[in-house]
Residue frames as a rotation matrix with the C-alpha (Angstrom) as fourth column:
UNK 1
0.887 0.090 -0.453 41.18
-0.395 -0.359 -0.845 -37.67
-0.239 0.929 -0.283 28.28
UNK 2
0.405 -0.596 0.694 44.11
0.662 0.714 0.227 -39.11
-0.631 0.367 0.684 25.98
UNK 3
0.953 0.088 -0.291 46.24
-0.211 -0.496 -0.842 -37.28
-0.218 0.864 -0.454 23.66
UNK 4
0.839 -0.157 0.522 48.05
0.422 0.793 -0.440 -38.72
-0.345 0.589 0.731 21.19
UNK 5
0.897 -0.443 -0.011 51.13
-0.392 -0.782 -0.485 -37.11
0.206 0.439 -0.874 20.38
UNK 6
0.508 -0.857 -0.091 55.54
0.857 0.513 -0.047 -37.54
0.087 -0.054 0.995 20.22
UNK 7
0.579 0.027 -0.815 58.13
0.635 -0.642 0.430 -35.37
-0.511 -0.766 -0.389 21.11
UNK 8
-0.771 -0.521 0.367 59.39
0.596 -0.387 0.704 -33.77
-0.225 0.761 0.609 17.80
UNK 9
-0.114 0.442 0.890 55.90
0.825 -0.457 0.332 -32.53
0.553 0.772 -0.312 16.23
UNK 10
-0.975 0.128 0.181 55.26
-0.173 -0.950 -0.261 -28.18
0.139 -0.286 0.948 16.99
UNK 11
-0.084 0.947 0.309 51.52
-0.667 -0.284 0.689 -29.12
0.741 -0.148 0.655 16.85
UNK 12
0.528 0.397 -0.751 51.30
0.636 0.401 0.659 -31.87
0.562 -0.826 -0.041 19.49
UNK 13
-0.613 -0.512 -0.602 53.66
0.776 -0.246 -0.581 -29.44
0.149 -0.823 0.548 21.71
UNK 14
-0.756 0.535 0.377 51.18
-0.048 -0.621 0.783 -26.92
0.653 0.574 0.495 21.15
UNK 15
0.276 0.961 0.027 48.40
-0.377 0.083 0.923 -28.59
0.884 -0.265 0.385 22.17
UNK 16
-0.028 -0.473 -0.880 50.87
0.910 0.353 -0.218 -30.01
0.414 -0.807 0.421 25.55
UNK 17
-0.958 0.055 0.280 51.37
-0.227 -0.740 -0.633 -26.36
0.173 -0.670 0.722 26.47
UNK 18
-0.456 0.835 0.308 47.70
-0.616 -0.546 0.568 -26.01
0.642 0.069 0.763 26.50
UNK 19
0.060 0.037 -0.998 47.26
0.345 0.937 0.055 -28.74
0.937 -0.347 0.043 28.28
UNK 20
-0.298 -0.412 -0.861 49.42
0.894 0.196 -0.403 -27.60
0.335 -0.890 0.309 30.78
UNK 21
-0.915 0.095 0.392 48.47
-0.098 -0.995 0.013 -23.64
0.392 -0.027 0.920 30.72
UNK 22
-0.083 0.981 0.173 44.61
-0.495 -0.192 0.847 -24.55
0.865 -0.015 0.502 31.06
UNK 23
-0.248 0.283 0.927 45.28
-0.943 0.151 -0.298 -26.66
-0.224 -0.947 0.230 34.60
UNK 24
0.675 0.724 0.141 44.41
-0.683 0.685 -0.254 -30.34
-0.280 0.075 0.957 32.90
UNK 25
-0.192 -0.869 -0.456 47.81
-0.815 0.400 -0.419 -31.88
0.547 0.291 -0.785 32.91
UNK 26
-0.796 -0.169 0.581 46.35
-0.442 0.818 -0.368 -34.40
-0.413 -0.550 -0.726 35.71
UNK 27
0.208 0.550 0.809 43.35
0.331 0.739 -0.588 -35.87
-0.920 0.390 -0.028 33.45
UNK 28
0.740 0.180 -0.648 44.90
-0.665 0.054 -0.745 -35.90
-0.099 0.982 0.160 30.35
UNK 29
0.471 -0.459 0.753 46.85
0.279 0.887 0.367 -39.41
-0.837 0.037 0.546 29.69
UNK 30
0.237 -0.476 -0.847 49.65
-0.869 -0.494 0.035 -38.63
-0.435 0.727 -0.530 27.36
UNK 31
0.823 0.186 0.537 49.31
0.124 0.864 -0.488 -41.69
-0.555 0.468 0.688 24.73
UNK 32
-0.209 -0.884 -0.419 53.75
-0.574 -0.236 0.784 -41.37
-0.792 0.404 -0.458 23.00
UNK 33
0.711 0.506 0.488 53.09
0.270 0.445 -0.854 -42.83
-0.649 0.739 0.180 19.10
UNK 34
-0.742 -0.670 -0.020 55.37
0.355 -0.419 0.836 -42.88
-0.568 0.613 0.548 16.37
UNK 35
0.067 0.951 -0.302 52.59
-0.346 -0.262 -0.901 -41.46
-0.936 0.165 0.311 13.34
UNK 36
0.047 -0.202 -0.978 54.57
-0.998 -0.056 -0.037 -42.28
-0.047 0.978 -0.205 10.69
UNK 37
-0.795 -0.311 0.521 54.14
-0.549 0.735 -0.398 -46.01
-0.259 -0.602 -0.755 12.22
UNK 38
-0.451 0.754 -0.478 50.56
-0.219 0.426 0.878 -46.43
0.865 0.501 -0.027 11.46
UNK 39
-0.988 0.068 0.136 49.82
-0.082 0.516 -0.853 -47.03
-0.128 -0.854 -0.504 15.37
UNK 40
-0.546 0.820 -0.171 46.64
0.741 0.568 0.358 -48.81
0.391 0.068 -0.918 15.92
UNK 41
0.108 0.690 -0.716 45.32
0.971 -0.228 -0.073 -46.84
-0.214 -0.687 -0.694 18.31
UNK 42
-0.817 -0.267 -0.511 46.60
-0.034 -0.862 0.506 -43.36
-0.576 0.431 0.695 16.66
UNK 43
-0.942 0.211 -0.261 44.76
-0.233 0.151 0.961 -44.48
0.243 0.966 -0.093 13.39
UNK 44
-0.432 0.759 -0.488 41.54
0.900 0.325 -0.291 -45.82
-0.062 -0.565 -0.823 15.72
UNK 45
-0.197 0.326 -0.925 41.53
0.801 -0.490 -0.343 -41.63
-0.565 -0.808 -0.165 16.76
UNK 46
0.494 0.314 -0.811 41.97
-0.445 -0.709 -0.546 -39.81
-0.747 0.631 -0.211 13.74
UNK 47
0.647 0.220 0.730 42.03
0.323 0.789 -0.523 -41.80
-0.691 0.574 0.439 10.62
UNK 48
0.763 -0.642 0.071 44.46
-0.354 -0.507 -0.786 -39.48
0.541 0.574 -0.615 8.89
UNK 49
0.675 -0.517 -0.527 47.20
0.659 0.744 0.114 -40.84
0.333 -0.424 0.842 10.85
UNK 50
-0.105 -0.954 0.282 48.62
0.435 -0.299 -0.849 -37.71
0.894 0.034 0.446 12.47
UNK 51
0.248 0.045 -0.968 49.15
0.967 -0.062 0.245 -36.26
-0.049 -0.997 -0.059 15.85
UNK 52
-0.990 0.096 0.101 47.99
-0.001 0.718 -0.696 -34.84
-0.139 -0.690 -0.710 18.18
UNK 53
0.014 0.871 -0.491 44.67
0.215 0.477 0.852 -36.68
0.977 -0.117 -0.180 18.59
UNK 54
-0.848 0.341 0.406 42.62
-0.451 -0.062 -0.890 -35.85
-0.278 -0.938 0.206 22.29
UNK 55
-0.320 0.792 -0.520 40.24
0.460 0.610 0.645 -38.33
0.828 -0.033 -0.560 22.78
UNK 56
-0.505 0.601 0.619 37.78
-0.442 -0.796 0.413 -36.72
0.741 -0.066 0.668 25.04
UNK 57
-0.884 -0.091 0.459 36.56
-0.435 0.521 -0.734 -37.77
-0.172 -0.849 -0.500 28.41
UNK 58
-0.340 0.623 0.704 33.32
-0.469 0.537 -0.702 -39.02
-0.815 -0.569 0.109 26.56
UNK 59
0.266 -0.199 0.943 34.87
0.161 0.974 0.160 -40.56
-0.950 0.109 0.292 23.86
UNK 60
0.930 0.357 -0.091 35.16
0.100 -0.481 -0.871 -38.14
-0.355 0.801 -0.482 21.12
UNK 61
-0.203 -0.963 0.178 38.17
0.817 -0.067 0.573 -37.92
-0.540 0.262 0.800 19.25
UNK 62
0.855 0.106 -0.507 39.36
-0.170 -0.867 -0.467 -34.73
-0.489 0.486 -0.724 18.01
UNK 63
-0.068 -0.940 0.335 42.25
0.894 0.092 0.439 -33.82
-0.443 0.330 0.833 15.77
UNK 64
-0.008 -0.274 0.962 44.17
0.490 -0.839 -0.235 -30.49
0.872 0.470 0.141 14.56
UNK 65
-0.716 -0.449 -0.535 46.22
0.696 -0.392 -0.602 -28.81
0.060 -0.803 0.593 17.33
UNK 66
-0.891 0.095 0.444 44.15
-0.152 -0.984 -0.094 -25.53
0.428 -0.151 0.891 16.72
UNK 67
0.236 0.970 -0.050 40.43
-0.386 0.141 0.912 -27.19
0.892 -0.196 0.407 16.99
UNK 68
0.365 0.001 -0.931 41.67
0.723 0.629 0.284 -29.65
0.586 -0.777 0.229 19.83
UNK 69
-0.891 -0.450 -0.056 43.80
0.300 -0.493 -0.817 -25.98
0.340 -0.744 0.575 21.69
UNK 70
-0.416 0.773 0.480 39.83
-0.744 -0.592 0.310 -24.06
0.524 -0.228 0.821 21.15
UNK 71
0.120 0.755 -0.644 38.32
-0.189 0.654 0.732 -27.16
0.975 0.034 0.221 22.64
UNK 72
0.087 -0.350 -0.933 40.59
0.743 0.647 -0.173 -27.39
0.664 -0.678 0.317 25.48
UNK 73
-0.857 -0.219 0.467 40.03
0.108 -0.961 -0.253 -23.37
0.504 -0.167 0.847 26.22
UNK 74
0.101 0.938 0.333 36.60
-0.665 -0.185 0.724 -24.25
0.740 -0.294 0.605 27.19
UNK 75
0.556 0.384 -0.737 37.26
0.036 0.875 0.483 -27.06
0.831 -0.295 0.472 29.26
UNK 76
-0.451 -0.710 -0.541 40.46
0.821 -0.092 -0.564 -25.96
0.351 -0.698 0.624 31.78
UNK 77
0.737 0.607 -0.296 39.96
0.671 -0.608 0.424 -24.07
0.077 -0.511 -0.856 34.72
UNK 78
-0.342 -0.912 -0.225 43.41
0.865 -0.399 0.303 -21.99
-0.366 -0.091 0.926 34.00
UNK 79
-0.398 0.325 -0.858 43.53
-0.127 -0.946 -0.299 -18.30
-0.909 -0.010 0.417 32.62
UNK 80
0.815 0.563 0.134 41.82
0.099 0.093 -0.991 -18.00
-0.571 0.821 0.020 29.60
UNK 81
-0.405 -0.886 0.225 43.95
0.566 -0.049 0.823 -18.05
-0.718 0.461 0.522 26.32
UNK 82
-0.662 0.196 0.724 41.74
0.681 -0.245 0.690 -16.43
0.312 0.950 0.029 24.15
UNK 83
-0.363 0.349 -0.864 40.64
0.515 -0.698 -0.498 -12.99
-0.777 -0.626 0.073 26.21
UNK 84
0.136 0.989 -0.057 37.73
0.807 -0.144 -0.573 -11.28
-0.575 0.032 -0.818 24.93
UNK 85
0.765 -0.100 -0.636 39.11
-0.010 -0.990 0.143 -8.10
-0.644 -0.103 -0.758 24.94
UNK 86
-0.130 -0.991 -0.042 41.80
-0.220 -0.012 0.975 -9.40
-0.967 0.136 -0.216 22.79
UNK 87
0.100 0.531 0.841 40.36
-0.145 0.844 -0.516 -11.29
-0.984 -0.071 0.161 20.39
UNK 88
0.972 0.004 0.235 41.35
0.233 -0.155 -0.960 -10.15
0.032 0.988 -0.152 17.07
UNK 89
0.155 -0.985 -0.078 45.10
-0.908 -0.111 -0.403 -9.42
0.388 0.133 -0.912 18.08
UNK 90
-0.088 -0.362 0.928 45.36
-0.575 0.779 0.249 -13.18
-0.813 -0.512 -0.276 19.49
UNK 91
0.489 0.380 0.785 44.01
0.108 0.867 -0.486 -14.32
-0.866 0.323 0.383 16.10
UNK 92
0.777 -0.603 -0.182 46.29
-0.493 -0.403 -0.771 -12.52
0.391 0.688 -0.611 14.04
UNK 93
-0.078 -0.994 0.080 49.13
-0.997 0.077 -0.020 -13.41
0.014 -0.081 -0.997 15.81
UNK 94
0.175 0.236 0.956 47.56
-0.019 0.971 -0.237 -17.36
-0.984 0.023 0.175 16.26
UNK 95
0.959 0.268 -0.095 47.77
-0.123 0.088 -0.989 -17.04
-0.256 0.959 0.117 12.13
UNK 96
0.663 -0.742 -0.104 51.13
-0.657 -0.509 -0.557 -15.87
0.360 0.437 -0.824 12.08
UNK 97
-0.379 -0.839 0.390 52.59
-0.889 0.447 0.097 -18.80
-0.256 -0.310 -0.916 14.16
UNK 98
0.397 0.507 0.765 50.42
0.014 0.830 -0.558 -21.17
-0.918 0.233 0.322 12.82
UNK 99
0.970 0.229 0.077 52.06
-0.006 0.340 -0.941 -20.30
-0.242 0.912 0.331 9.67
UNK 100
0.263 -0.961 0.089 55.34
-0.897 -0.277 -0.344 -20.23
0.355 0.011 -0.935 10.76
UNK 101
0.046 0.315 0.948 54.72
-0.760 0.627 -0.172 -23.57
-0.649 -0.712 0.268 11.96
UNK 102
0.817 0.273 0.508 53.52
0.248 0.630 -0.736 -25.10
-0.521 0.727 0.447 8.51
UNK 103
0.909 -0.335 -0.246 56.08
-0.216 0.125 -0.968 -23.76
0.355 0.934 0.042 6.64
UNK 104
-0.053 -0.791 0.610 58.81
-0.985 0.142 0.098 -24.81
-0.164 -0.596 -0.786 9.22
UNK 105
0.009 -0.058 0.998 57.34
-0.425 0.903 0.057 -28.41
-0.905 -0.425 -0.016 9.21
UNK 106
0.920 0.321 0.226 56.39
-0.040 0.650 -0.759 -29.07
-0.390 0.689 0.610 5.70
UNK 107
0.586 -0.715 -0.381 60.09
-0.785 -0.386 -0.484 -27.99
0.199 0.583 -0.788 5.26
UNK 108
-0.173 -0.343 0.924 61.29
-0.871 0.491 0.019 -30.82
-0.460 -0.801 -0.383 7.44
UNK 109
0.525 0.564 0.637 58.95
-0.244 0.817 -0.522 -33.16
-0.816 0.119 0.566 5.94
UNK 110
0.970 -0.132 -0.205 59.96
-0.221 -0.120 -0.968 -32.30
0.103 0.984 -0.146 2.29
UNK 111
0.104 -0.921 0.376 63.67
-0.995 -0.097 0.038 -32.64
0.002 -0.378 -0.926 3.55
UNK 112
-0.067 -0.607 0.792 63.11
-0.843 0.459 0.281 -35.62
-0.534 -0.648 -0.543 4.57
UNK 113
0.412 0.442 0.797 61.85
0.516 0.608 -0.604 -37.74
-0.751 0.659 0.023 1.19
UNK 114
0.874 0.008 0.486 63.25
0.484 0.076 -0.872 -35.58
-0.045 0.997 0.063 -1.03
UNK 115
-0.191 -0.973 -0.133 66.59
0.982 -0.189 -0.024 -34.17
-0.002 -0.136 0.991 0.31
UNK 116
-0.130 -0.103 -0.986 67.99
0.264 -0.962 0.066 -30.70
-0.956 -0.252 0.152 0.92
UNK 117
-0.871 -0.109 0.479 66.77
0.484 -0.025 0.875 -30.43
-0.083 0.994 0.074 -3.15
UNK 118
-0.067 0.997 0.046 63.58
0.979 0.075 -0.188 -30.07
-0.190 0.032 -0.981 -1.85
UNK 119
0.152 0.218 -0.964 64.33
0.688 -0.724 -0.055 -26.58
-0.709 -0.655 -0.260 -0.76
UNK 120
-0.805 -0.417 -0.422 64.78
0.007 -0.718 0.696 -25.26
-0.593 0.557 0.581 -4.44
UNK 121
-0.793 0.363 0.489 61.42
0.483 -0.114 0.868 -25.82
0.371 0.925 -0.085 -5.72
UNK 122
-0.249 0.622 0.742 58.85
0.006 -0.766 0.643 -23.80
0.968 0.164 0.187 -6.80
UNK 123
0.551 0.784 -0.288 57.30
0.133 0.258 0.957 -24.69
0.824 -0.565 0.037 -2.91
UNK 124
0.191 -0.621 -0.760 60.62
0.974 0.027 0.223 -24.75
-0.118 -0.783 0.610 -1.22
UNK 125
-0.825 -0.349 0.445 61.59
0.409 -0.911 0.044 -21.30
0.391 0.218 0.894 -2.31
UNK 126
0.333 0.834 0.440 58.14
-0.336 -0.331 0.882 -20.07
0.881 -0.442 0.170 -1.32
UNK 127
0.524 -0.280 -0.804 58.75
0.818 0.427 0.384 -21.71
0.236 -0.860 0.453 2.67
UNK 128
-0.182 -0.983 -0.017 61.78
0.979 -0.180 -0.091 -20.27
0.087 -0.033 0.996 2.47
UNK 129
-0.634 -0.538 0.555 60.52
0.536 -0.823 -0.186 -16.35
0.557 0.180 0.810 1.74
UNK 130
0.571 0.738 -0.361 57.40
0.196 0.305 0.932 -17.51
0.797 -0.603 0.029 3.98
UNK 131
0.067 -0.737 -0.673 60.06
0.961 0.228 -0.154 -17.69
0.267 -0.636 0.724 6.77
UNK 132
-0.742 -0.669 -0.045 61.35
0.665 -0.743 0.079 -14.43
-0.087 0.029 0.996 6.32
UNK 133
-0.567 0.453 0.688 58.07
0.215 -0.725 0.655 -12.51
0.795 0.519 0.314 5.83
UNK 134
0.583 0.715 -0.385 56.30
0.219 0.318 0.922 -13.94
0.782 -0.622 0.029 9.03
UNK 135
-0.006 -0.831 -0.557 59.75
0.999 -0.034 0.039 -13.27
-0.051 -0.556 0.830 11.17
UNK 136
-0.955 -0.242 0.174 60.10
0.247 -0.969 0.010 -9.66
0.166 0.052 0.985 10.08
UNK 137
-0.167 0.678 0.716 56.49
-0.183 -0.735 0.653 -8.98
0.969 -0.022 0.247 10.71
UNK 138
0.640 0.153 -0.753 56.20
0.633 0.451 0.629 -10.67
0.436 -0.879 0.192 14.16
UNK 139
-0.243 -0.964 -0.113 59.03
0.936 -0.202 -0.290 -8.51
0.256 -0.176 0.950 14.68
UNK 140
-0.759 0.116 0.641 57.80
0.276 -0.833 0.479 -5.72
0.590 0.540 0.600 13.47
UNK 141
0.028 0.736 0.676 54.48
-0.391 -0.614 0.685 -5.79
0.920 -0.284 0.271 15.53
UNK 142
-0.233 -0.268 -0.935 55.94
0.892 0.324 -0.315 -7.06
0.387 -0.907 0.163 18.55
UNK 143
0.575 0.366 0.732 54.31
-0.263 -0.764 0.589 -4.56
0.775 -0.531 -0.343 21.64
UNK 144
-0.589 -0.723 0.362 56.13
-0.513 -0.012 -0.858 -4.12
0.625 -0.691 -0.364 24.72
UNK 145
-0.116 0.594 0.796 52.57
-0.976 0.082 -0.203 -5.40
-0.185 -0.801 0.570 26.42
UNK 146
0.434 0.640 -0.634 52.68
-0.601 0.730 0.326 -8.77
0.671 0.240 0.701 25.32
UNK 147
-0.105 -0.807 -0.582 55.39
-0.022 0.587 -0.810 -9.71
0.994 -0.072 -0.080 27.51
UNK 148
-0.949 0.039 0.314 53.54
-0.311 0.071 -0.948 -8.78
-0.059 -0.997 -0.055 30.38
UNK 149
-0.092 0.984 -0.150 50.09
-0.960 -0.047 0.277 -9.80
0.265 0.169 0.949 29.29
UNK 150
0.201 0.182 0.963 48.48
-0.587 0.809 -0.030 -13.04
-0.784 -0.559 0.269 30.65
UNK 151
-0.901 -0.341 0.268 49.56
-0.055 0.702 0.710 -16.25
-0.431 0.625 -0.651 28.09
UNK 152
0.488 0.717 -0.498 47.53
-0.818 0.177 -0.547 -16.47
-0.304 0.674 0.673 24.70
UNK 153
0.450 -0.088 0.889 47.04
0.350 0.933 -0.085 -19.09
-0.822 0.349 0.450 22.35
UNK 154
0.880 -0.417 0.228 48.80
0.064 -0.373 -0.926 -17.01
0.471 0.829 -0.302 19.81
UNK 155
0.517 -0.752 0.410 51.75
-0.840 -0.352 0.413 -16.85
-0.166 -0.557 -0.813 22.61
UNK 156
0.138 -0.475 0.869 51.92
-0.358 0.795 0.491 -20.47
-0.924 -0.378 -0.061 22.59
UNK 157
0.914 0.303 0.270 51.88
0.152 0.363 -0.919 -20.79
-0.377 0.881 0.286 18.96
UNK 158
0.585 -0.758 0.290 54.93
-0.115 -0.431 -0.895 -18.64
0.803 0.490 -0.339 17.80
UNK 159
0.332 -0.582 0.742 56.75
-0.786 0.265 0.559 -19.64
-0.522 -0.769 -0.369 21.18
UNK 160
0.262 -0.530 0.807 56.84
-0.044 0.828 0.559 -23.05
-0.964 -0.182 0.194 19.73
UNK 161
0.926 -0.232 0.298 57.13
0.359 0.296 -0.885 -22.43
0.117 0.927 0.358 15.96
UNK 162
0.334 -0.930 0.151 60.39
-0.810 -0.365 -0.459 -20.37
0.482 0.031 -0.876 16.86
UNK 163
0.151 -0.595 0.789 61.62
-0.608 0.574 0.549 -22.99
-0.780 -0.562 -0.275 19.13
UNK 164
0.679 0.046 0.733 61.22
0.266 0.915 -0.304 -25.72
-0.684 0.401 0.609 16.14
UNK 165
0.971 -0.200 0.127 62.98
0.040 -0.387 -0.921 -23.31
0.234 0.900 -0.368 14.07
UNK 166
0.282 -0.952 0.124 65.70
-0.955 -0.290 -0.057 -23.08
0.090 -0.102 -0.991 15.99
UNK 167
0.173 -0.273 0.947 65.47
-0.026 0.959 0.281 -27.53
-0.985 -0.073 0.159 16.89
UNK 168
0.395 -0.043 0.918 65.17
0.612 0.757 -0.228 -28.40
-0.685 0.652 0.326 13.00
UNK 169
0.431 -0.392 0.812 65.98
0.857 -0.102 -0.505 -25.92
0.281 0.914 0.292 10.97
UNK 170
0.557 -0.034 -0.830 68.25
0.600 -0.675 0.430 -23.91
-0.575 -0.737 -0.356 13.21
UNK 171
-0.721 -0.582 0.377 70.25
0.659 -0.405 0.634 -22.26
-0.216 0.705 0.675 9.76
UNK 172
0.128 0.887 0.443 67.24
0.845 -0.331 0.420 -19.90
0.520 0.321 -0.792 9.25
UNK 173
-0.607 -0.795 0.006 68.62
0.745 -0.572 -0.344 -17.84
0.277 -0.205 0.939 12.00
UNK 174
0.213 0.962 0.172 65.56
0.844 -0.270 0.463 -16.31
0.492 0.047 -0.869 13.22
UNK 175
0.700 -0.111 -0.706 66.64
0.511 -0.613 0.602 -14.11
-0.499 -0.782 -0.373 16.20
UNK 176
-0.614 -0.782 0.104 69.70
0.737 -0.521 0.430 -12.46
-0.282 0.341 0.897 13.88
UNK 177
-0.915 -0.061 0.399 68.62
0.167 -0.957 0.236 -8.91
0.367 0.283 0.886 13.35
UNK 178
0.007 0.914 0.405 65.10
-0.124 -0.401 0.908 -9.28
0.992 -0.057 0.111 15.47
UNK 179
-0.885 -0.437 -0.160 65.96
0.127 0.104 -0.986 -8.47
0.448 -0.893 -0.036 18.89
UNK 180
-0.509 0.701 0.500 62.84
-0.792 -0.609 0.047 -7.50
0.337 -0.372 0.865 19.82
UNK 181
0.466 0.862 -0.201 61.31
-0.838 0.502 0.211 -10.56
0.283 0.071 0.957 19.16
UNK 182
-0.280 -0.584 -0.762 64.41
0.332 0.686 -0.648 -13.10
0.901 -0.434 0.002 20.42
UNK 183
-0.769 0.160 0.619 63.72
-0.582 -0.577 -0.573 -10.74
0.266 -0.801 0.537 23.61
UNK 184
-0.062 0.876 0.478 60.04
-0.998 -0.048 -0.041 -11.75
-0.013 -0.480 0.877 24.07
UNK 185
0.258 -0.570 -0.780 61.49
-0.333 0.706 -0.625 -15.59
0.907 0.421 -0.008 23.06
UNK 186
-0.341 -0.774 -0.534 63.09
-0.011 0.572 -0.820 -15.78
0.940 -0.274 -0.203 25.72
UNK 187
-0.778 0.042 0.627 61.27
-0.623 -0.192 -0.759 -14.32
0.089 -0.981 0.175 28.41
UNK 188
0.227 0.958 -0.173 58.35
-0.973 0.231 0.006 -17.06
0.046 0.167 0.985 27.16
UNK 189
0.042 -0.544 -0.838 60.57
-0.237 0.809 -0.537 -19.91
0.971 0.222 -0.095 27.30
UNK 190
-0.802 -0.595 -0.050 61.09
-0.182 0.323 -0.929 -19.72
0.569 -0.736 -0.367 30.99
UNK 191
0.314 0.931 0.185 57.61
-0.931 0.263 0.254 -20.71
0.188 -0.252 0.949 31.37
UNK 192
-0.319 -0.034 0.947 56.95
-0.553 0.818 -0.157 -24.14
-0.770 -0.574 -0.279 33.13
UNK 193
0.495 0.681 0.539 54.65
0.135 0.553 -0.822 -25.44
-0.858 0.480 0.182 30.45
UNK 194
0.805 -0.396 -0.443 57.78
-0.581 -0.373 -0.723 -24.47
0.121 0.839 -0.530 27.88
UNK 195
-0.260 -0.953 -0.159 61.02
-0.833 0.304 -0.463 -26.08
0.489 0.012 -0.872 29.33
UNK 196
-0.397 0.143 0.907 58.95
-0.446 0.833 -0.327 -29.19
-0.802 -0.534 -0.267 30.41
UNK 197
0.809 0.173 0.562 57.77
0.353 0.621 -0.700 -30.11
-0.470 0.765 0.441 26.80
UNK 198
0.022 -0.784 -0.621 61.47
-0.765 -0.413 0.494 -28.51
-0.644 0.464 -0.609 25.33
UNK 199
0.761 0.098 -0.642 62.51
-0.627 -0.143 -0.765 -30.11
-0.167 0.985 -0.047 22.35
UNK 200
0.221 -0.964 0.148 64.83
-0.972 -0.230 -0.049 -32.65
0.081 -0.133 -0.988 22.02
C-alpha cells in the first residue's frame, strides 16, 4: 500500500497513527507530496488534490483520513480502534476531534490567503467559538477510563487535533483552565505512534 501524505496536515497524521496502531507500518510505502503542488502522482490518487491518499494493495485509491482510518481498521492485525462495546462513545468523541480538526485547519488555511483578517469574519468568528465549545466539552466529558482504555480512533483524532492546535495555532491556549483534558494529552502523547509522526 502507498499513502500519500506531508508532515504538517492533522488528517494525513491521523491516518499515520493508524497506520502505525493497526501493525501495517511495514507494507505501507509512505509517498512525502507537497498538495498544494499539484503532484502527479497525488492528483493520479485522488483527483481533488489533497492528502492523505492510500492506494491499496490492489490498486484502489482511497481518500478522507476518516474513510481511509475505517478501511485500515479492517485490514491491521493491531487492537481494534473501534471496540464494539464502545461504539457510540468512540463516535462521539471521533466527531468532536474531527471537528476540532476542521476548524483548526480551515483556520490555517484561511490565514494563509487572506491574513490574520480572516479571523474576523462571519466564518472566522464562528472557528473561533467552535474552538472553545469542542475544548470545554471534551473537557467536560473527559472519564478517568479513557486513559486506561485500549487506543480508539476517537483517541487518535483529538490527540492530534490538540497537538495541531498547539503546532499552528498555539494562541488558542487549549490546556489553560482544562486540566483534565491537558492530563489525558499528555499521557497519549507518549505513545510511539505519537512522538514518531510529532509535528514539526
Amino acid at each position: 500500500m502507498e499513502l500519500f501524505l506531508n508532515a504538517t496536515s492533522p488528517y494525513a497524521r491521523m491516518v499515520r497513527i493508524t497506520v502505525m496502531e493497526k501493525g501495517l507500518a511495514e507494507t505501507v510505502r509512505l509517498r512525502w507530496c507537497d498538495p498544494w503542488a499539484d503532484d502527479a502522482a497525488l492528483l493520479e490518487a485522488n483527483p481533488a488534490g489533497r492528502i492523505p491518499a492510500l492506494v491499496t494493495a490492489d490498486g484502489t485509491a482511497l481518500s478522507e483520513s476518516l474513510l481511509i482510518a475505517f478501511y485500515l481498521e479492517g485490514h491491521g492485525a493491531g487492537e481494534t480502534l473501534m471496540p464494539p462495546s464502545r461504539q457510540s462513545e468512540v463516535l462521539h468523541r471521533l466527531g468532536l476531534g474531527q471537528g476540532l480538526m476542521d476548524a483548526a485547519f480551515t483556520t490555517v488555511i484561511a490565514r494563509k490567503h487572506q491574513g490574520r483578517e480572516a479571523d474576523g469574519s462571519v466564518l472566522g468568528q464562528r472557528r473561533q467559538r467552535a474552538f472553545q465549545r469542542i475544548l470545554d466539552q471534551l473537557e467536560q466529558e473527559h472519564d478517568e477510563a479513557q486513559g486506561a482504555s485500549a487506543m480508539t480512533l476517537a483517541d487518535i483524532a483529538v490527540g492530534v487535533a490538540l497537538d495541531y492546535l498547539t503546532f499552528r495555532l498555539p494562541e488558542v491556549a487549549w490546556a489553560e483552565g482544562r486540566p483534565e483534558l491537558a492530563a489525558w494529552h499528555r499521557q497519549i502523547t507518549r505513545r510511539k505512534s505519537f512522538s514518531q509522526t510529532a509535528f514539526g
